[in-house]
N, C-alpha and C positions, 0 to 999 in steps of 0.2 A: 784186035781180038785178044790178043797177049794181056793187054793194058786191063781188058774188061773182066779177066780171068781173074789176075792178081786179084784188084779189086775186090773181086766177089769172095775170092775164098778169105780175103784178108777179113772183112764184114762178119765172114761165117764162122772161123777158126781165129781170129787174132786175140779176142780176149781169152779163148781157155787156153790157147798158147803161152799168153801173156802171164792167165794164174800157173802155169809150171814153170815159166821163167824166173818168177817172181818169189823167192821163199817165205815160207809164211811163220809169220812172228811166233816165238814163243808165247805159251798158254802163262799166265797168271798160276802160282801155287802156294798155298799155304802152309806154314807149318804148324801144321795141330796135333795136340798131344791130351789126352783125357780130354777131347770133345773142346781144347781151349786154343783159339789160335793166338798163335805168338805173333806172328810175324805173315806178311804177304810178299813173297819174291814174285819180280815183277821179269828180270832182264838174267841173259846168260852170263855168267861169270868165270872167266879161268876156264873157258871151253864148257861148263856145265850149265846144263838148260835149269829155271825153273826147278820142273818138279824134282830133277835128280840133287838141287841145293836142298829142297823142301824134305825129302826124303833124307841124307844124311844129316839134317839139322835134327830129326824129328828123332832120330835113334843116339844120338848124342844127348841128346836132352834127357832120355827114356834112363839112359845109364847110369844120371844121379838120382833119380827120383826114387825119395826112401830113405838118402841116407846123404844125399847133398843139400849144404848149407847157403843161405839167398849170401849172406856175408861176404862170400869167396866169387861173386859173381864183379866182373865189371865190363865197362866199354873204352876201348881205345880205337884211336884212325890212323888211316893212312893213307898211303894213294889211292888203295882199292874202293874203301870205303869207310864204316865206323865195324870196330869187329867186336863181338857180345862173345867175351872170355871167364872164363871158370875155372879158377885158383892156375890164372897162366894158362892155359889151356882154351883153343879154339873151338868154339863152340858152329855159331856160324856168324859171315859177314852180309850184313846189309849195305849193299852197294852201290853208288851214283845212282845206276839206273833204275835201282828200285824205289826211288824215293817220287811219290806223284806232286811235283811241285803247285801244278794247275788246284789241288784239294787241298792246298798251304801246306802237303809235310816237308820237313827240313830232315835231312839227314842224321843229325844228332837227335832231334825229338823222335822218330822211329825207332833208332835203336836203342833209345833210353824206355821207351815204350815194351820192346822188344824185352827188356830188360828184365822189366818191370814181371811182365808175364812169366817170365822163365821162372824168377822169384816165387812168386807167386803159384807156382806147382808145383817147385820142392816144399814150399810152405803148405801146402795141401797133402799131398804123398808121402809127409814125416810122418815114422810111424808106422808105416804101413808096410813095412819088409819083411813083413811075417805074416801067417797065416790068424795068428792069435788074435792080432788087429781088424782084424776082418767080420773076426766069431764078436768081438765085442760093438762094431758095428751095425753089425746085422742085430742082435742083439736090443741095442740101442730103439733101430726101424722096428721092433717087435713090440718093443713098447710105448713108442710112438702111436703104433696104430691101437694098443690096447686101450690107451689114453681117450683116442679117437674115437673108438665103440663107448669109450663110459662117457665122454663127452656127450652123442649121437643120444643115449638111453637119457642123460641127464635131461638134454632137451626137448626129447621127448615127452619125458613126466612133466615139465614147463609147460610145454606147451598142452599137454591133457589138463592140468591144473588152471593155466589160463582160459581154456574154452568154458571149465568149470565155472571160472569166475565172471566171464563177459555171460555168460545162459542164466547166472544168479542177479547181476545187473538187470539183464533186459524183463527177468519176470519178473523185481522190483521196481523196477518205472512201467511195467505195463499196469493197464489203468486208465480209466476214464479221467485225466488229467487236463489241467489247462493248456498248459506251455508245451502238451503235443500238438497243438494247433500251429504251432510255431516253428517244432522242430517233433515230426514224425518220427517215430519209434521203426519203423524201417528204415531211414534216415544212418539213425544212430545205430543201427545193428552192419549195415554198411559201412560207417564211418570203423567202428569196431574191427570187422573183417580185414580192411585197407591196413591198418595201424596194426592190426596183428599180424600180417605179412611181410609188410618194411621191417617186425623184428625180428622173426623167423629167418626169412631167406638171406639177409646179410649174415646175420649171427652163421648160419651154418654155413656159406660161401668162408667166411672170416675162419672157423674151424677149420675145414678143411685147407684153407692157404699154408694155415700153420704147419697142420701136419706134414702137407709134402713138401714144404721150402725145410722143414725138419730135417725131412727124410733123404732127401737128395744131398742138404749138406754133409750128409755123412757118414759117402765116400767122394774120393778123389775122382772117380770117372765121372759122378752126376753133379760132382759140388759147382760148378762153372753153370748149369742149368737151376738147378737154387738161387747161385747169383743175379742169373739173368732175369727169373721168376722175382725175384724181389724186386729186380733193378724196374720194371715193369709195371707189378704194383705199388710200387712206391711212386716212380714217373706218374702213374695214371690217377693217384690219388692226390699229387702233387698238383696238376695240370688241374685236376678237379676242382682242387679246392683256391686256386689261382684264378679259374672262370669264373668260380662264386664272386670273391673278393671284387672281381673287375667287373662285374655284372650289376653290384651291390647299388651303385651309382645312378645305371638304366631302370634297375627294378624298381631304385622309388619313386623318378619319374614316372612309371609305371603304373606304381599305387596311386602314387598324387591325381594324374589323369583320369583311374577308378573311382576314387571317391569324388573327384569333382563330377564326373559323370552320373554317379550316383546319388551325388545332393539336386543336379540338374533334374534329375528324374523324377526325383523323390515332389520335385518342386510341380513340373509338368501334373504328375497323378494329381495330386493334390487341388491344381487350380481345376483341370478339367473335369471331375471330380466334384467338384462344387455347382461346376457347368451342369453335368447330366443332372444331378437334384434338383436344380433352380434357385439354389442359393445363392448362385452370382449368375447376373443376366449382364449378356453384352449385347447390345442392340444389330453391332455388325457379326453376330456368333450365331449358328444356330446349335440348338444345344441335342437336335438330332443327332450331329453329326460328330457330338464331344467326345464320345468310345473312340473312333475309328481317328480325329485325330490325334487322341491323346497316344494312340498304340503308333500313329505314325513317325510323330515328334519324337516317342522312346527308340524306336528301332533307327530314328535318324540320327540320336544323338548318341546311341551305342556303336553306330557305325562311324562315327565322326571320330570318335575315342577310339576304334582298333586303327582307322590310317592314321591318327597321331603317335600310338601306341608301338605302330611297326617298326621305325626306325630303331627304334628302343629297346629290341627283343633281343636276347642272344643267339646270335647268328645272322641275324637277318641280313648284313652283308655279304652271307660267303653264297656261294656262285651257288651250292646245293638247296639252299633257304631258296635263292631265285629262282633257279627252276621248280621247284616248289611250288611256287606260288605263281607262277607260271600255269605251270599244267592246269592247279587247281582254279585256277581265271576262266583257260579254256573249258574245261570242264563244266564249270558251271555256265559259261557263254553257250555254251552249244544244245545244255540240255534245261537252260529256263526260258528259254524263249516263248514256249506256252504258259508257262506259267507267268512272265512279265504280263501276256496278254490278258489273262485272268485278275492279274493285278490293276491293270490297267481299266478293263470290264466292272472290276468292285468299286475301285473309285471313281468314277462314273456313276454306279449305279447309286451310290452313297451320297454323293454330293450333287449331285441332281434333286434328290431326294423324293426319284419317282415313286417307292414303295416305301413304308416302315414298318418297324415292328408292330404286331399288334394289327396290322391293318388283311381286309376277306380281298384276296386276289384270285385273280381267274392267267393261269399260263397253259396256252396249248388247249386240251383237254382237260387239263388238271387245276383242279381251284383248293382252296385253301387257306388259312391263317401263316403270315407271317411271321417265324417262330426266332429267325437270326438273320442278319446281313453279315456274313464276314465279306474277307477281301477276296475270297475265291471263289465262294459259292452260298446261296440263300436256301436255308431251309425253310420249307413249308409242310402246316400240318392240316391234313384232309380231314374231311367230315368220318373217313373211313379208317382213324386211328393209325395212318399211315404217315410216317414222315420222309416227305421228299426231298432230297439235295441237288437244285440246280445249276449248274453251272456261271457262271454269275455272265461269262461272254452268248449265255443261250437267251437270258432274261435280258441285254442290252440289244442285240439282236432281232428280235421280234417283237411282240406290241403284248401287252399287259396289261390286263382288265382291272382296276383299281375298286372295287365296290365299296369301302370306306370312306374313301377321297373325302368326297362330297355328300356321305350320307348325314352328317353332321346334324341336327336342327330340323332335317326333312326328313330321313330316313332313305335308306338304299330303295331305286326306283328296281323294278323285276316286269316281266310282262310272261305272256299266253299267247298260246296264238289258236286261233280256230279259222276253220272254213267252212261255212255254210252255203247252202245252194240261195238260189237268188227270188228262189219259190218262198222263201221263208223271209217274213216284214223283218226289217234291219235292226227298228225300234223295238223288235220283241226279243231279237238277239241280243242290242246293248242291256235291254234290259236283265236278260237272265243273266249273262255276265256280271254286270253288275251287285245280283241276288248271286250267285257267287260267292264274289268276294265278301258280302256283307257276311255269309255263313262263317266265314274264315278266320280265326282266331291269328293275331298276328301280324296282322294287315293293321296298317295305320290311317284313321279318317282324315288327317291332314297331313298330307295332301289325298283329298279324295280320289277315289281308287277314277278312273278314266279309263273309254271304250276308241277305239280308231279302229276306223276301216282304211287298211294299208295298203289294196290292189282290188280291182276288178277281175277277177280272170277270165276265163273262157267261159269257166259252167259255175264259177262259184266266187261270194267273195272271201277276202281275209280279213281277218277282226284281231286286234290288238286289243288285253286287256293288260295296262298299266296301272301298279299300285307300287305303296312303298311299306317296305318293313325297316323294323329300328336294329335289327342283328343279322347283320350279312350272314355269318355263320348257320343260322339257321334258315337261308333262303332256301336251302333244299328238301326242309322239310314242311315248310308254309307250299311252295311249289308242289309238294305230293296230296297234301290236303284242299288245295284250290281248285286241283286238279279234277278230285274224286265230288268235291260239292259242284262245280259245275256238269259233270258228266246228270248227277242227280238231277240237278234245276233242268236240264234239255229232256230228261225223261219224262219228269210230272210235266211237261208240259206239249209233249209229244212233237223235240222236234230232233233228228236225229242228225248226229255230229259226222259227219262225213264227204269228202269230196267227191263229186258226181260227176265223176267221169264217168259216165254212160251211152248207153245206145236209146234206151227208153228208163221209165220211172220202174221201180220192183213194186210187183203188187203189193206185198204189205210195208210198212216200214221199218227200219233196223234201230229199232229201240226197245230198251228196258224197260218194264211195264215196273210203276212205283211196289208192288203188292211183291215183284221177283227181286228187289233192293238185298236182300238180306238173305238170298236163297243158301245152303247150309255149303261148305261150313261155317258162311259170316254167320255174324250174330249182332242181333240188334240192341242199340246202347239202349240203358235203363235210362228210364227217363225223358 
């Protein structure tokens, strides 16, 4: 039971035991002095922590600044360390243990470092042991910034004068001209816009750098943050122009792969191109089909040139570029999946070559002229000035009535249909049908218009009257006029159009007498 006690409290209390046993390392201190650190004490020295070395260094230093010379500084060692002395006089010692061997410092490079710095803030703070030095400073920052406002107004008036100049431009090339066919005057009023911002926003970033790397250098408390500000922009324009140079290599592999893409392309248009006119015929080509592959050969051979392209980008190695292109994979993986299917659905529907342009289709309830196949969807244009955009996976989908196809040489076939009772001779019905169609402008005598009886039913049969017209387009309205000359011919001859479903015959009959044809408000044609 003893055993299992220990145990337990040992588990429960032996590390925080352990941290009060244990004493905890001195904290890292710096010595800084007008915002510049000299030196990093790392280890206790002569009984003294850290920050209490850091802190008598920092007021030692403080004591010559103004009127101590870098000249009278130097470094000598000894057992302790290397010590950073001023004209004989102990400043502070950098010690064994402050030296981090694992980051390559060596003992004598720190405190020569050390050194270096100390220097380097009397050489700042000369001068400045008066108040007078200060009025002249500020002074200095005063007209700095006045520089600054006249700068700001000068480019100002640039840039009102340049807007001047690009609005004087654009109403001299506007104009009913040729080579805007080429290169749009919105185009160039854009291109204008871009190029006048690349020279704006640097130019004034550029002023203002100046100003305050100015202004900071001079006093001693900010000049360390001037330094660093430069040290900065100068690293990052350095690094800039270092990516350029090493990129210079990739970029024209880069080019080289555009314009051969581009000659490829140029080549593609051109043959396919030839294809849709019929100036070049290939016997295994159909030249229906030349648009849609010439667009697909382009976006294959544009896509062939960005994976060759990739390697070749700047960046394209670093982990950030990957992920990148990453997400943007998934991304587009996840949300073209209907549209692959739509892709899929057009080139089918295209290369099938069930429908084309130009041709009277009938989809669903909706018929129409063929106005476009693209690769997503088929517009169609109705009798009722309406243009439709179907889905190109809705038109593979279900069946589609083609009335062009085959009207070629014969004319598009159309029919009627009627029911008459069985009381009325069949030969008098083909007949009138017949009379009919012959009233009907429109209708083609070859192939002569034809009558079929399609069912017997219960109380009546059905009659099919088949003819053909030469513009599918217009079958709706040949159909409204076939319509109205038959209704005519069943009256002058008294026989009425209706299915008799009945219990017995109506005493009179359900027809138009010829004399009520034109009862008001028709009006009877001249002639």
């Amino acid at each position: 039971m003893r055993a299992l006690f220990v145990l337990l409290f040992t588990l429960l209390y032996g590390p925080a035991l352990a941290d009060v046993a244990t004493p905890a390392a001195p904290a890292d201190a710096n010595v800084t002095v007008n915002n510049r650190i000299v030196v990093t004490m790392h280890a206790t020295l002569l009984g003294f922590t850290p920050e209490q070395r850091a802190e008598a260094a920092a007021k030692r230093i403080r004591r010559l600044l103004g009127h101590g010379s870098p000249t009278k500084l130097a470094v000598t060692a000894d057992a302790t360390g290397a010590i950073v002395q001023y004209d004989g006089d102990m400043l502070f010692i950098v010690g064994r243990d402050d030296v981090d061997i694992p980051a390559g410092e060596t003992l004598t490079g720190k405190a020569e470092a050390a050194k270096q710095q100390v220097a380097q803030l009397l050489e700042d703070s000369r001068g400045f042991d008066n108040a007078s030095q200060y009025v002249t400073a500020i002074a200095k920052a005063m007209l700095a910034t006045v520089l600054l406002a006249a700068a700001f107004w000068a480019l100002s008036r640039l840039w009102r004068l340049w807007l001047r100049l690009t609005r004087y431009l654009l109403h001299r090339l506007a104009g009913p001209k040729h080579w805007r066919k080429v290169l749009p005057l919105r185009l160039i009023r854009t291109v204008l816009k871009v190029v006048s911002h690349l020279l704006l926003w640097p130019t004034v970033l550029a002023v203002v750098y100046v100003w305050l790397s100015t202004v900071l250098r001079l006093f001693p408390y900010t000049r360390v943050w001037g330094e660093e500000l430069d040290a900065q922009v100068i690293g990052l324009l350095t690094r800039f122009a270092l990516a350029i140079i090493s990129a210079l290599p990739s970029v024209t592999v880069v080019l080289l792969i555009l314009l051969i893409t581009r000659w490829a392309t140029k080549g593609i248009n051109y043959l396919f191109r030839q294809l849709e006119s019929g100036r070049v015929q290939l016997t295994f080509f159909d030249r229906d089909t030349a648009e849609t592959t010439r667009k697909l050969l382009t976006v294959a051979a544009w896509l062939f040139s960005i994976a060759m392209i990739y390697p070749y980008l700047p960046g394209a190695n670093t982990e950030a570029f990957k992920g990148l292109s990453v997400m943007v994979g998934l991304m587009v993986s996840l949300g073209a999946s209907s549209v692959v299917g739509q892709l899929a659905s057009g080139l089918i529907l295209i290369y099938s070559r069930a429908i084309k342009v130009g041709e009277y289709v009938a989809v669903g309830a909706e018929e129409g002229t063929v106005a476009e196949i693209g690769l997503f969807a088929t517009k169609i244009h109705t009798n009722l000035r309406e243009e439709l955009s179907i889905p190109n996976s809705v038109l593979v989908s279900q069946s589609v009535k083609n009335f062009s196809r085959l009207a070629r040489g014969g004319g598009v076939i159309c029919k009627i249909s009627v029911t008459i009772g069985y009381d009325t001779p069949w030969r008098q019905v083909e007949a009138m049908l017949l009379e009919g169609a012959t009233r009907t402008d429109g209708i083609r005598n070859v192939p002569a218009p034809r009558v079929f009886q399609t069912a017997l039913s219960d109380f009546y049969v059905e009659y099919h009257l088949r003819f053909a017209i030469d513009d599918p387009a217009q079958r709706i309205f040949v159909l409204s006029v076939l319509n109205g000359n038959v209704q005519d011919v069943f009256n002058e001859n008294r026989v009425q159009i209706m299915s008799p479903h009945y219990v017995e015959d109506p005493q009179a009959a359900k027809m138009v007498k010829p004399e009520d044809f034109y009862l008001a408000p028709a009006k009877k044609p001249e002639g």
